[in-house]
N, C-alpha and C positions, 0 to 999 in steps of 0.2 A: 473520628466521630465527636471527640470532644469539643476541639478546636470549631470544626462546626458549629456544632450547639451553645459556644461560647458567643462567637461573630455573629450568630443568630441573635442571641438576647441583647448584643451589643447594637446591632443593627434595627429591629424591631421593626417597625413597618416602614422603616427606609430605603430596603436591598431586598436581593436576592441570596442565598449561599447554594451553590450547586457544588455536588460532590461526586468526582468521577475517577473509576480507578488511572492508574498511570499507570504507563509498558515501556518497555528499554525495547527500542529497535534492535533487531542484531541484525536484519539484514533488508534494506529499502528498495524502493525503484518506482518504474514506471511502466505501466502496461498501455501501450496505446493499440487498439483494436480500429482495422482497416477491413475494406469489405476482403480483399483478399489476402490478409496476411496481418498475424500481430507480432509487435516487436517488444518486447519483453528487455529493460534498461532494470542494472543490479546497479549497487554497492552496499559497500558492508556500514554497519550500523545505520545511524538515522538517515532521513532523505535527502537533510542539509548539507551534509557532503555530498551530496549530488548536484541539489540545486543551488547553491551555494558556494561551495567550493569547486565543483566541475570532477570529484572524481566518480571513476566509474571502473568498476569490475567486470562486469561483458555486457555484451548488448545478444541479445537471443531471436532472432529473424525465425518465424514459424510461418509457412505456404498453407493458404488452405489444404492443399496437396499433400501433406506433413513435413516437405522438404526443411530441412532447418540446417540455419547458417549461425554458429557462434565466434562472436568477435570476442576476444580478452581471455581472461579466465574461465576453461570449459567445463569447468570442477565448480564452481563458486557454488551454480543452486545446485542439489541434489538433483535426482529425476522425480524423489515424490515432491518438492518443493518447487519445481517449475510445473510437475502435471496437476497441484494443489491451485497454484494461477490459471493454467489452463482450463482448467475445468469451469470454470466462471466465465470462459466466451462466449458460447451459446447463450447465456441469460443475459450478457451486456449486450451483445447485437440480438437478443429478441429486446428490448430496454429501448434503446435507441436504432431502431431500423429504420427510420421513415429519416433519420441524422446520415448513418450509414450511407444507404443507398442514393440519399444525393450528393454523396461526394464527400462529407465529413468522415471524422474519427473521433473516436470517443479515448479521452486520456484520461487515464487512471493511476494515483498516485497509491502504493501500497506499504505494507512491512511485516515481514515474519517478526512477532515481538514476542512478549511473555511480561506476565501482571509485574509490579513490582510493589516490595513495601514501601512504608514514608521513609526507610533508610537507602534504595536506590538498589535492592539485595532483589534479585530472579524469585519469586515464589511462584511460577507455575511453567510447567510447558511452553514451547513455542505455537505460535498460530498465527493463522493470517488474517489481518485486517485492512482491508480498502478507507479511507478515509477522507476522498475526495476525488469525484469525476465530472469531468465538463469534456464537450464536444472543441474540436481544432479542425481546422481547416486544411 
């Protein structure tokens, strides 16, 4: 807050200062939602070693049907941390249905994180945050 209010007076009516808390990834991916099935992409901490560097800890294949196929590490997400993702399909394909049903998917980049101070230190629980979705083809 100081720092802030410093760059504020420093800045004066020439900026903006926006101040937003920070989170440590501990565990990232990708959620793409298909009319019949979502596929649920882990790796552990941020996305960037996903997207980035290509690793990846399992890939999680969910049937509408509830069949499910895990590729890699079948342990990585818990059951409450993959049914915490799940539970948010219903509201993405109501979100984008008319995307859906002609033939798109909707990609969803996510992370179980937890707050952090200015020293980079866990202050709160883990939780999950969505933090960018677009349609794919």
């Amino acid at each position: 807050m100081a720092y802030a209010s410093k760059l504020t007076e420093k800045l004066g009516d020439n900026g903006l200062v926006v101040v937003y808390p920070y989170f440590i990834a501990e565990k990232s991916g990708t959620l793409k939602v298909e009319l019949n099935r979502i596929i649920i992409e882990t790796v552990k901490g941020d996305l960037w070693n996903f997207v980035s560097d290509g690793y990846k800890n399992a890939t999680i294949i969910i049937q509408n049907d509830g069949e499910e196929d895990i590729l890699g590490d079948e342990e990585f997400l818990s059951e409450v941390e993959k049914d915490e993702i799940v539970k948010w399909v219903p509201k993405i394909r109501g979100m984008f249905r008319d995307d859906i049903y002609s033939g798109e998917s909707v990609l969803l980049e996510w992370s179980f994180a937890s707050d952090s101070d200015s020293k980079g230190e866990k202050i709160s629980d883990s939780y999950l945050v969505f933090y960018e979705a677009r349609t794919v083809e």
